[in-house]
Backbone as CSV, one residue per row, in Angstrom:
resi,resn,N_x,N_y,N_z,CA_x,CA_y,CA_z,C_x,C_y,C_z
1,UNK,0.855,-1.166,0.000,0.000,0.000,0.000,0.902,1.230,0.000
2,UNK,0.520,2.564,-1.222,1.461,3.106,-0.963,0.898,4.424,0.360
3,UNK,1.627,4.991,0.761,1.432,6.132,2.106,1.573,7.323,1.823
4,UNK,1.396,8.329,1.803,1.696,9.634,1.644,1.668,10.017,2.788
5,UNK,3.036,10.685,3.285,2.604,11.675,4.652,2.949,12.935,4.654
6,UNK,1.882,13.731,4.984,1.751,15.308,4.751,1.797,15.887,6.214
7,UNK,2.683,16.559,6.456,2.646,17.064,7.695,3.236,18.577,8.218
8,UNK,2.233,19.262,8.945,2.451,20.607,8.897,3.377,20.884,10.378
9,UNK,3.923,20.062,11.046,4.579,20.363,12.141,6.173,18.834,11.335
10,UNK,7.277,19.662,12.380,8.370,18.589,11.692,8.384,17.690,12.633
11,UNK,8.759,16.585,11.779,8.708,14.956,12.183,9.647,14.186,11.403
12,UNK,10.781,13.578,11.978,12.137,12.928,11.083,11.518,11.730,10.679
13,UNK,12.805,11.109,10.140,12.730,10.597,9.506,11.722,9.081,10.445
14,UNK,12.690,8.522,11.109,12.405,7.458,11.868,10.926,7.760,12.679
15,UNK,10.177,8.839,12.876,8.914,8.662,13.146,7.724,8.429,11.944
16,UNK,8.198,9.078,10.595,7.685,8.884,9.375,7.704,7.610,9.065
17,UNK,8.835,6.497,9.058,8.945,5.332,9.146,8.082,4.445,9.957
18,UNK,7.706,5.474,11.172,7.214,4.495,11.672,5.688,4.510,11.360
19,UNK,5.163,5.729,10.841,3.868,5.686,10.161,3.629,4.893,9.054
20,UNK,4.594,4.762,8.456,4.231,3.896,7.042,3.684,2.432,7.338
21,UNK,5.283,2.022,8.446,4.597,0.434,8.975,3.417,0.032,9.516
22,UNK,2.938,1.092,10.520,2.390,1.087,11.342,0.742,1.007,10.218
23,UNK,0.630,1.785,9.489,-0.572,1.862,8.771,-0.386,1.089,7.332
24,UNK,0.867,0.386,6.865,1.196,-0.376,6.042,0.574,-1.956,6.337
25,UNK,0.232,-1.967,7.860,-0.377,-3.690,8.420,-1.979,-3.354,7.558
26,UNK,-2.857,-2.468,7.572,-4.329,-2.219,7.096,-4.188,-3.021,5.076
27,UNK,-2.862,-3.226,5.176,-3.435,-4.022,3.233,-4.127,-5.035,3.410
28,UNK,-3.962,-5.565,4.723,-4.290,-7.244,4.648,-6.142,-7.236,4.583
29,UNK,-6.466,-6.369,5.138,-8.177,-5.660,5.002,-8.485,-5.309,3.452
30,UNK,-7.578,-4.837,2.782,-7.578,-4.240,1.341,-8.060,-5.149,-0.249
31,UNK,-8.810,-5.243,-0.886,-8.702,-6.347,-2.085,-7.611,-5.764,-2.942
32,UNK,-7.132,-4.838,-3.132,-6.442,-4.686,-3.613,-5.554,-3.608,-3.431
33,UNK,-4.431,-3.296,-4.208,-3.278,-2.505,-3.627,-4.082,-1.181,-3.829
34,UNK,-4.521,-0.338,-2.309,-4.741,0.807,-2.074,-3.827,1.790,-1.985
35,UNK,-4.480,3.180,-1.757,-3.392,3.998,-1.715,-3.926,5.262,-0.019
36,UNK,-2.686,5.279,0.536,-3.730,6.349,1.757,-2.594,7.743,1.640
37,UNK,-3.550,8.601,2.403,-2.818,9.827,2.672,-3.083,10.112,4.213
38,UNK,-1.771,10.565,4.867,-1.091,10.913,6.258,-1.367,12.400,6.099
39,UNK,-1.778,13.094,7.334,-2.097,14.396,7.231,-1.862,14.539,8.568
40,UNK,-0.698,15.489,9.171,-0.353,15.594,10.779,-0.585,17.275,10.216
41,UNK,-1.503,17.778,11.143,-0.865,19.267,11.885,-1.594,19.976,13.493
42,UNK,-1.301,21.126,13.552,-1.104,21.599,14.616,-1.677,22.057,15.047
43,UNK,-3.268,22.825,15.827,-3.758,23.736,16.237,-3.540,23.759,17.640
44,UNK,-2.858,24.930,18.301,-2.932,25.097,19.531,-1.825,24.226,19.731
45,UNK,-2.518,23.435,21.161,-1.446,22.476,21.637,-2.333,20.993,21.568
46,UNK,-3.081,20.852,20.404,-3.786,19.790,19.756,-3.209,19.570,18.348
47,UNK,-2.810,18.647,18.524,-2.497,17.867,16.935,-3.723,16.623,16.301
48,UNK,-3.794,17.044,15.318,-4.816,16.590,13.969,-4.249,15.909,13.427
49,UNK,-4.384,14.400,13.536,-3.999,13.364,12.542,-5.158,13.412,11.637
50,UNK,-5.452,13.010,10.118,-6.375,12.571,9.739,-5.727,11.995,8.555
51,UNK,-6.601,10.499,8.211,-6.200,9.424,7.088,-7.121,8.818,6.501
52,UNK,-7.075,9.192,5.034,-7.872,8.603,4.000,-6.820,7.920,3.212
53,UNK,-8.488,6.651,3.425,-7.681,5.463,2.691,-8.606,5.142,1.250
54,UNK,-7.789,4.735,-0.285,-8.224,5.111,-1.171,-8.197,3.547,-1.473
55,UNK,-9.304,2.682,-1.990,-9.405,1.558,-2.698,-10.586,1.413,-3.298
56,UNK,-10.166,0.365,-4.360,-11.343,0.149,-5.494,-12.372,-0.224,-4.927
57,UNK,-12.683,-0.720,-3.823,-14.020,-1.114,-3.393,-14.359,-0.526,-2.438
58,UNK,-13.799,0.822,-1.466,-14.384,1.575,-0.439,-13.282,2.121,-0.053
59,UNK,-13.196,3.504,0.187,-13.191,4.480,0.827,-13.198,4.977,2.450
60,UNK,-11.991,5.093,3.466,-12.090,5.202,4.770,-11.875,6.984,4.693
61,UNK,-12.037,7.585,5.935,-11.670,8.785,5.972,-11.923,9.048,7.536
62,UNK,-10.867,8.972,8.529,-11.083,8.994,9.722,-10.281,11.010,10.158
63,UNK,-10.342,10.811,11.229,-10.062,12.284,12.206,-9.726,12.419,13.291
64,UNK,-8.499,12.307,13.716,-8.299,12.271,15.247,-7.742,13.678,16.207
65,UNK,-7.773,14.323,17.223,-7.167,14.851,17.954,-6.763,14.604,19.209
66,UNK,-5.259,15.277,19.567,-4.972,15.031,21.030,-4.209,15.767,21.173
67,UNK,-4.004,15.913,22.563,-2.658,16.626,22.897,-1.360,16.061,22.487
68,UNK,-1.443,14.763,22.234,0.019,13.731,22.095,0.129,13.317,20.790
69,UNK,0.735,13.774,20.349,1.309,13.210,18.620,0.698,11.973,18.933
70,UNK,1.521,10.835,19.442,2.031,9.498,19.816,0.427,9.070,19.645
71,UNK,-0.518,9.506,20.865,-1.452,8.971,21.226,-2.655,9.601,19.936
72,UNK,-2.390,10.525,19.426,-3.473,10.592,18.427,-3.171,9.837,17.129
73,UNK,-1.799,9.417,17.029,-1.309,8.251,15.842,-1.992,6.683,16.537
74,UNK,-1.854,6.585,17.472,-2.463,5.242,18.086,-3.714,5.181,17.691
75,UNK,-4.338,6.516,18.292,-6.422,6.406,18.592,-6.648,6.056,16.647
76,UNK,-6.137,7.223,16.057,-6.069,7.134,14.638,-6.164,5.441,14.321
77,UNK,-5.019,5.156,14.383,-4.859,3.020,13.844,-5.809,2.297,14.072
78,UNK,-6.253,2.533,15.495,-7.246,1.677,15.775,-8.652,1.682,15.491
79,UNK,-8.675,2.763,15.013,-10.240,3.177,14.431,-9.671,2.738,12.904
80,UNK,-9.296,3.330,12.150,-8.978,2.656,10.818,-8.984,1.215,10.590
81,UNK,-8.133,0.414,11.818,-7.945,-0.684,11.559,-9.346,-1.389,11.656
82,UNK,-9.669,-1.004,13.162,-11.453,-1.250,13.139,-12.589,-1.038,11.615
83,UNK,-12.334,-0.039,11.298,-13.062,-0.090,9.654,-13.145,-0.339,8.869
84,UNK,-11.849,-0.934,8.745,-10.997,-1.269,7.438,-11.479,-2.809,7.896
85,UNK,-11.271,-3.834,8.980,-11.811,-4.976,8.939,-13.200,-4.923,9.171
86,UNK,-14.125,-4.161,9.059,-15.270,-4.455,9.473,-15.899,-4.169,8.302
87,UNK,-15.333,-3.564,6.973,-15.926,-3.380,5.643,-15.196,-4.810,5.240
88,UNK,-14.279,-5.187,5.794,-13.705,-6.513,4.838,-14.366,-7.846,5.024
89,UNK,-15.112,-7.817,6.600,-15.736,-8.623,7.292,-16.841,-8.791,6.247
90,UNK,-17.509,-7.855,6.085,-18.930,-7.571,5.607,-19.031,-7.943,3.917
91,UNK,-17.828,-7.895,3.136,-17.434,-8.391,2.027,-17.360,-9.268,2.025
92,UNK,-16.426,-10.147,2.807,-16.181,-11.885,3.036,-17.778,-12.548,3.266
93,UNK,-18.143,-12.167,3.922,-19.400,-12.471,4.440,-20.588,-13.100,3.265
94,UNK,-20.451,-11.765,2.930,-21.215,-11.485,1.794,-21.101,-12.371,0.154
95,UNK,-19.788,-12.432,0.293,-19.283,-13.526,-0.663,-19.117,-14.680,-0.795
96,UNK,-19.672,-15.489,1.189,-19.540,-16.893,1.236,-21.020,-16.971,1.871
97,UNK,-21.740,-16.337,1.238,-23.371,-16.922,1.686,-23.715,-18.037,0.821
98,UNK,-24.716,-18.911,1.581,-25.132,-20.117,0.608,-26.177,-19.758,-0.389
């Protein structure tokens, strides 16, 4: 899956890295090779993650804030990851009815 990360506050290299992996595990939910975009910035002393994920069969688009980089990249994953298997669930499903 490829990643784009857009970010309005600076972030090296090795934390960028670690976004890619980290949201690189969501292909296995994917039918096919998707594409997402990383969006970090800043208001106040709240940071705005938000990630849209682009594939031929559906469309995610989540929104997170927090005070903590760290912890609004976490809350972020787990809601994605949550959506991303629960549209894949609902596909599988759907495709092994009798």
């Amino acid at each position: 899956m490829e990643i784009r990360i857009h970010s309005a506050v600076p972030i090296d290299k090795g934390f960028e890295e670690y976004i890619k992996d980290k949201f690189d595990r969501l292909k296995k939910f994917l039918f096919d090779e998707g594409s997402a975009e990383f969006h970090i910035k800043k208001e106040g002393s709240t940071y705005i993650s938000e990630i849209k994920i682009h594939s031929r069969s559906y469309n995610i688009f989540l929104k997170e804030e927090d005070n903590d980089i760290n912890k609004c990249l976490e809350q972020l994953f787990d809601r994605a990851k949550g959506q991303a298997r629960k549209i894949h669930d609902k596909v599988v499903a759907k495709n092994h009815k009798i």
